[in-house]
C-alpha positions as a LaTeX table, in Angstrom:
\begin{tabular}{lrrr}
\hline
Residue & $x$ (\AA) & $y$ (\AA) & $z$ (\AA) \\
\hline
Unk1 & 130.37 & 119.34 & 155.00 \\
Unk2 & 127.11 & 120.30 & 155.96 \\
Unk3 & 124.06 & 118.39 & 155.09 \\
Unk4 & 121.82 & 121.11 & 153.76 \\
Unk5 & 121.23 & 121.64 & 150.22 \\
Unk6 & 125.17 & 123.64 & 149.16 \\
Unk7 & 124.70 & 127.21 & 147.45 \\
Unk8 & 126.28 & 125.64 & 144.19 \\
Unk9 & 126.71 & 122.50 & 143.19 \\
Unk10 & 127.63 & 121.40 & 139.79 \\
Unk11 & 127.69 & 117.96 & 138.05 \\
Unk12 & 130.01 & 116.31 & 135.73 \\
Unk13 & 130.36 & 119.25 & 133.88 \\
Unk14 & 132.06 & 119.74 & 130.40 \\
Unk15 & 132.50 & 122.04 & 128.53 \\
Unk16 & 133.70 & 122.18 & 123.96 \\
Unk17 & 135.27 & 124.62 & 122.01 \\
Unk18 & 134.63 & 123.02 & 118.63 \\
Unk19 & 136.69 & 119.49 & 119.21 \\
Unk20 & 138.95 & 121.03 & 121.72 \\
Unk21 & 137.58 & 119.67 & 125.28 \\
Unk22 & 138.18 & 122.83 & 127.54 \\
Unk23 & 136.68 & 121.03 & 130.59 \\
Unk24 & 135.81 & 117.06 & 131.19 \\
Unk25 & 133.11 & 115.46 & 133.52 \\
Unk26 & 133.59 & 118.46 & 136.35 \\
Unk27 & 131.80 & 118.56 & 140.00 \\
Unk28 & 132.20 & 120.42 & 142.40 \\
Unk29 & 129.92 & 121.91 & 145.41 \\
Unk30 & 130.04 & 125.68 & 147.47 \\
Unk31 & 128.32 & 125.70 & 150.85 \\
Unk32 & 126.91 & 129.15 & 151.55 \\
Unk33 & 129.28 & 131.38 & 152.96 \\
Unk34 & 132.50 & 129.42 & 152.02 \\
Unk35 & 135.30 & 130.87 & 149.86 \\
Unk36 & 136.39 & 128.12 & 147.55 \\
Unk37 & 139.51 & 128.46 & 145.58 \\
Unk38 & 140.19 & 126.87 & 141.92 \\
Unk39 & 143.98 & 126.27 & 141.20 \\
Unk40 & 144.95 & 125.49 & 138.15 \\
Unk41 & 147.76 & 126.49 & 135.11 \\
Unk42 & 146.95 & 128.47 & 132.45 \\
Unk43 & 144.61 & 126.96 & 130.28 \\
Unk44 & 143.49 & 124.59 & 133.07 \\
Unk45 & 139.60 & 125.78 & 132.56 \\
Unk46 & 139.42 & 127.89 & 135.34 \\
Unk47 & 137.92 & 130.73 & 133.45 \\
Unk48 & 135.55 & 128.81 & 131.70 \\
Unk49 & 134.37 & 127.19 & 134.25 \\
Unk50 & 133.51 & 130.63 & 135.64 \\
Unk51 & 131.65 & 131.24 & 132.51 \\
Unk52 & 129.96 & 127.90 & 132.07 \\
Unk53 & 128.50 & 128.58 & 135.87 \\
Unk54 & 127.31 & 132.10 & 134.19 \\
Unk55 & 125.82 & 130.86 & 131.39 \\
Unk56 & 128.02 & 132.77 & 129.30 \\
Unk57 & 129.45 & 129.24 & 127.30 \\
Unk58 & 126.91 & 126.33 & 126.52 \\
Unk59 & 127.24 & 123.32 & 128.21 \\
Unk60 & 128.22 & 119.99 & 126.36 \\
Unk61 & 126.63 & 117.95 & 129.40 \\
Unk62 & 126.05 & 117.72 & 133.18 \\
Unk63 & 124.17 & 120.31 & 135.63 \\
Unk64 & 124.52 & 123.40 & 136.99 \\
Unk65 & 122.43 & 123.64 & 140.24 \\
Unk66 & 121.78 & 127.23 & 141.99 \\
Unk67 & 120.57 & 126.50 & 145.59 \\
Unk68 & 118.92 & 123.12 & 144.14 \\
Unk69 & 117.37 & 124.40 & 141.17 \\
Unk70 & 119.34 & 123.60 & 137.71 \\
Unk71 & 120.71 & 126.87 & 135.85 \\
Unk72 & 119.87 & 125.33 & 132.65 \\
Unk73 & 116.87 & 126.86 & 131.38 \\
Unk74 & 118.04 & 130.47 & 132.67 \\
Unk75 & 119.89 & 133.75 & 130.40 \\
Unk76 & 122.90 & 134.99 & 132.32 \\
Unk77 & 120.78 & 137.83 & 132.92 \\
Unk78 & 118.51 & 136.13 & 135.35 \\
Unk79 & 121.60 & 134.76 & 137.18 \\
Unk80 & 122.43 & 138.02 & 138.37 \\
Unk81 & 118.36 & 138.29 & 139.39 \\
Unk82 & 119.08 & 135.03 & 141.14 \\
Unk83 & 122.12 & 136.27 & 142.95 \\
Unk84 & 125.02 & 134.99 & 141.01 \\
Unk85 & 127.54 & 138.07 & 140.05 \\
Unk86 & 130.83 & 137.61 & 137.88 \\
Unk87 & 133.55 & 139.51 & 138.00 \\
Unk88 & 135.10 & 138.91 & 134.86 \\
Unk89 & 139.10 & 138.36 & 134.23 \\
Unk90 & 140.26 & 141.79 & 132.35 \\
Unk91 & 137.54 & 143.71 & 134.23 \\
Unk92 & 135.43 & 144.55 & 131.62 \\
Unk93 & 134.41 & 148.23 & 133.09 \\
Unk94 & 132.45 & 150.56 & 130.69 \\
Unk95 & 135.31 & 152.92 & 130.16 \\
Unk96 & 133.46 & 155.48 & 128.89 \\
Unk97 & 131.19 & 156.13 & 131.67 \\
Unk98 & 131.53 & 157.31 & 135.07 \\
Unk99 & 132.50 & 155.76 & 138.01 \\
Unk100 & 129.30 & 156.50 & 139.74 \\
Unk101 & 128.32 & 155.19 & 136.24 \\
Unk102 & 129.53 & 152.01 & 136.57 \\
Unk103 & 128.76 & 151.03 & 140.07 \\
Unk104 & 124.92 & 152.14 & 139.46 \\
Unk105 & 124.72 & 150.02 & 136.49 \\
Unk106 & 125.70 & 147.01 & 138.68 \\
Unk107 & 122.51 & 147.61 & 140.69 \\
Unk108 & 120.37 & 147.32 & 138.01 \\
Unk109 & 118.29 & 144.47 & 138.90 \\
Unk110 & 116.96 & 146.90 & 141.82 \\
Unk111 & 114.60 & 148.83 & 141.59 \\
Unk112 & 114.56 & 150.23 & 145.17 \\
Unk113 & 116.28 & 153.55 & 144.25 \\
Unk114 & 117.11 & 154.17 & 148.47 \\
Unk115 & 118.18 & 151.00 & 148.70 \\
Unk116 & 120.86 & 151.81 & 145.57 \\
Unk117 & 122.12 & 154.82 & 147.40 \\
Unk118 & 122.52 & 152.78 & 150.17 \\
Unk119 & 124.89 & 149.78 & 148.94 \\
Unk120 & 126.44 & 152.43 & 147.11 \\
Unk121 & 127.72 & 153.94 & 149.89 \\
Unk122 & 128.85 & 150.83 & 151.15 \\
Unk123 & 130.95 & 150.18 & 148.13 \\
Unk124 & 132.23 & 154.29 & 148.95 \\
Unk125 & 133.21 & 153.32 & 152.04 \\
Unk126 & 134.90 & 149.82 & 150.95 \\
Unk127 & 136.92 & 151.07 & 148.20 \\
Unk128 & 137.53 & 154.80 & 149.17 \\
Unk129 & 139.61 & 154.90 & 146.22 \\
Unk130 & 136.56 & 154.98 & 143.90 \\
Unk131 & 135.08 & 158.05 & 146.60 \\
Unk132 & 137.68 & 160.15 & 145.52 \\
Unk133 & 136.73 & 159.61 & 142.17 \\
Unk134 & 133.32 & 158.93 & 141.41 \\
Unk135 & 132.85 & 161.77 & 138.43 \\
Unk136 & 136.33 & 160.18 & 136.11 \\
Unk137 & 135.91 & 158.64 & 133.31 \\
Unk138 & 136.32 & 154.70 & 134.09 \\
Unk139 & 139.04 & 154.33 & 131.54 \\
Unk140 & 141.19 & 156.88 & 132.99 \\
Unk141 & 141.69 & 154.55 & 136.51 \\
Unk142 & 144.51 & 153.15 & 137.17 \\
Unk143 & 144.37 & 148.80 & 137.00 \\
Unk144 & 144.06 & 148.64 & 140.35 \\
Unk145 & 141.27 & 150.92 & 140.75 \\
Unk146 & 139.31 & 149.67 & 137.63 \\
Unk147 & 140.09 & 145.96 & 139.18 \\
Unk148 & 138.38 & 147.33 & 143.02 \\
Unk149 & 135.64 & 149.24 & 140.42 \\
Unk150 & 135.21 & 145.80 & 139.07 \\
Unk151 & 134.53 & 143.92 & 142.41 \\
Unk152 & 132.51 & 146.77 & 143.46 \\
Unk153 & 130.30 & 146.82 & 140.80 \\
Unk154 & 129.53 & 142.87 & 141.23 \\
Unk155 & 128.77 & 143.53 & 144.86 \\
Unk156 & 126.36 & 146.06 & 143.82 \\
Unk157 & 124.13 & 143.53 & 142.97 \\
Unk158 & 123.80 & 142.06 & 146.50 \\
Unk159 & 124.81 & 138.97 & 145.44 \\
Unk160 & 124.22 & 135.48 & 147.00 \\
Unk161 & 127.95 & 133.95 & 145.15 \\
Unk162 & 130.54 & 135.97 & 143.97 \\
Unk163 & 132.65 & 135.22 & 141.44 \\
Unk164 & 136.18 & 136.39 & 141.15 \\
Unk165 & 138.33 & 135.71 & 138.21 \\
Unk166 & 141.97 & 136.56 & 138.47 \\
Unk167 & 141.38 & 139.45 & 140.85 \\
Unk168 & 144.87 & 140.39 & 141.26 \\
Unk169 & 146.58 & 139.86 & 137.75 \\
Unk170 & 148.57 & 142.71 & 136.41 \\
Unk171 & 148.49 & 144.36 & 139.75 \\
Unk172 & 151.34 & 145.59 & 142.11 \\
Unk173 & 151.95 & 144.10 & 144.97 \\
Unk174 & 150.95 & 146.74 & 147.31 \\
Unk175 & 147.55 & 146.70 & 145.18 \\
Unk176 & 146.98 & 142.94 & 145.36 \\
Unk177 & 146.98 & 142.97 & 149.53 \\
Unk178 & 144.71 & 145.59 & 149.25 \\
Unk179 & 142.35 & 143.51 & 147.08 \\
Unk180 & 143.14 & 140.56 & 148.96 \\
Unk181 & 141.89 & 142.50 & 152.52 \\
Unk182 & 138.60 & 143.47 & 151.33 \\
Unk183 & 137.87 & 139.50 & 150.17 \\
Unk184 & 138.91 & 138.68 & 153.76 \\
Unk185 & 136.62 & 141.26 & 154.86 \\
Unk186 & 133.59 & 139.91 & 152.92 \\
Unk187 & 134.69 & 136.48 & 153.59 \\
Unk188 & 134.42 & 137.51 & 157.14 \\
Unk189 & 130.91 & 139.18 & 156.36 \\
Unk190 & 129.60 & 135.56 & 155.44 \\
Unk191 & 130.21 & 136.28 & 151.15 \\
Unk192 & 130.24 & 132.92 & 149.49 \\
Unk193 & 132.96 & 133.50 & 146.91 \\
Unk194 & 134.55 & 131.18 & 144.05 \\
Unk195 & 137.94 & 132.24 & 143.64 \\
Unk196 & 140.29 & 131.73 & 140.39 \\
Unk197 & 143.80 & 133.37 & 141.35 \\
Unk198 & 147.05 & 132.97 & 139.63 \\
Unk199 & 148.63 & 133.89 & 142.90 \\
Unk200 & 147.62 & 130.31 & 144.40 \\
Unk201 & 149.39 & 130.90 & 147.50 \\
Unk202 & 147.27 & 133.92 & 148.77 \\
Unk203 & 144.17 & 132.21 & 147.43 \\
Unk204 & 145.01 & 128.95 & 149.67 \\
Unk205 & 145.10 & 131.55 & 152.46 \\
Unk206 & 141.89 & 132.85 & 151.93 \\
Unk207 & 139.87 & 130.19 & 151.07 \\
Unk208 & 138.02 & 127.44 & 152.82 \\
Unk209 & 138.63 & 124.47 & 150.34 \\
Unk210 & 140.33 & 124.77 & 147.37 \\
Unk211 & 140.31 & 122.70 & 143.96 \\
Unk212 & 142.84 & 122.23 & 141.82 \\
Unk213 & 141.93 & 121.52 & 138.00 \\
Unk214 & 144.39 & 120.10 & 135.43 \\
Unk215 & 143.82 & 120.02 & 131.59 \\
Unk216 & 140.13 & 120.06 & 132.53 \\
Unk217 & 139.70 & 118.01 & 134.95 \\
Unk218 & 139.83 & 117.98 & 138.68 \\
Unk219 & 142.82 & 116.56 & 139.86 \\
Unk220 & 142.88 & 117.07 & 144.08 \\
Unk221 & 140.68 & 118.72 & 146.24 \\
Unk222 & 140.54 & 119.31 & 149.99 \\
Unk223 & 140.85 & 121.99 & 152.55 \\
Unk224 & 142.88 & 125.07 & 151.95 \\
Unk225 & 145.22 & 123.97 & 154.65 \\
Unk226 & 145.83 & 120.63 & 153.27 \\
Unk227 & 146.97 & 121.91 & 149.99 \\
Unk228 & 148.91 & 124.19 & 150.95 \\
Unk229 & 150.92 & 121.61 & 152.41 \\
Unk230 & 150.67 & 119.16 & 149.70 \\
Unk231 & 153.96 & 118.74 & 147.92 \\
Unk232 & 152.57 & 118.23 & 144.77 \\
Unk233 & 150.64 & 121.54 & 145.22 \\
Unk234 & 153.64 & 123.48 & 146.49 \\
Unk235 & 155.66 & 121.98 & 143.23 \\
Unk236 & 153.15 & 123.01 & 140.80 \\
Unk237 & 151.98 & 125.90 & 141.60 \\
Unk238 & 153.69 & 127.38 & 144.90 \\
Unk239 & 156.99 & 127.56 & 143.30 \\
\hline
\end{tabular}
């Protein structure tokens, strides 16, 4: 690990729903430019720990620390200022709007309108799916396409971390390589990306170091490689 100050780093971290516990005493840390995977059942806490990082759940105690300066005291709003963007499990695309709607929207923290055009060509020409249909309705995309409008809005915000929950869920196979390509393409372009995938084994593949979280807690962590061969690993979740 390198010395410098990690992109993320968060500190025994939990997380209530009323008296249910959803996550207990949690750290982790993301050097800049890794791809980190979290593994994990159902129910585990993945998502919310995506959403605690985003502000979007309170915290019930510990620290959330955004290139060494605690998250607490900031909206989820001024994450995305900050260079934090979620991409959200289900997607959560305005249906109603555009295409070219959408992906603008994601931008909106910039106020450099040549810039804009500029990463939105980039997005064009990284999902040339959405080219072909930049004037449809949202809603009226197929999953796939409303999952690549999805990523494509997030990266619209230039982003410092990305992060991706359940990219590939409900998706075809054929779809879910294509998904998986383009992270491998901005993993390659130096994207630090937090990763919650139900399809652990193509996660593994991706990532750098992966976590796995149980009932709320963090079980086993290490580098991708090493838990891909871990038995335990390859019992639980790599059938």
């Amino acid at each position: 690990m390198s010395s410098t100050t990690p992109l993320l780093e968060i500190e025994s971290l939990s997380v209530h729903y009323g008296s249910i516990c959803a996550l207990a005493g949690v750290s982790l840390s993301i050097e800049e430019g890794e791809c980190i995977t979290l593994v994990g059942a159902n129910g585990a806490g993945k998502t919310t720990l995506l959403r605690a990082i985003s502000k979007l759940v309170p915290l019930s105690q510990g620290v959330v620390r955004f290139q060494g300066h605690s998250l607490r005291s900031r909206s989820p709003h001024e994450l995305v200022r900050l260079g934090i963007a979620h991409c959200p499990e289900g997607r959560q695309i305005l249906s109603q709007q555009r295409v070219r709607d959408n992906l603008l929207l994601g931008a909106y923290t910039c106020k450099d309108t040549s810039q804009v055009q500029r990463d939105l060509e980039e997005q064009l020409r990284r999902f040339p799916r959405l080219r072909d249909r930049q004037q449809q309705l949202a809603g009226t995309l197929s999953g796939g396409e409303q999952q690549m409008l999805a990523i494509a809005r997030a990266l619209m915000s230039r982003p410092r971390l990305l992060l991706l929950d359940e990219p590939s869920l409900g998706l075809a196979p054929n779809l879910v390589q294509e998904i998986f390509s383009i992270l491998a393409e901005l993993r390659q372009q130096g994207m630090t990306i937090l990763l919650v995938e139900q399809n652990a084994h193509l996660a593994l593949q991706l990532g750098d170091r992966a976590y796995v979280l149980e009932a709320g807690k963090i079980t086993l962590s290490g580098p991708s490689a090493a838990l891909l061969a871990d038995e335990r690993v390859k019992q639980a979740y790599l059938g």
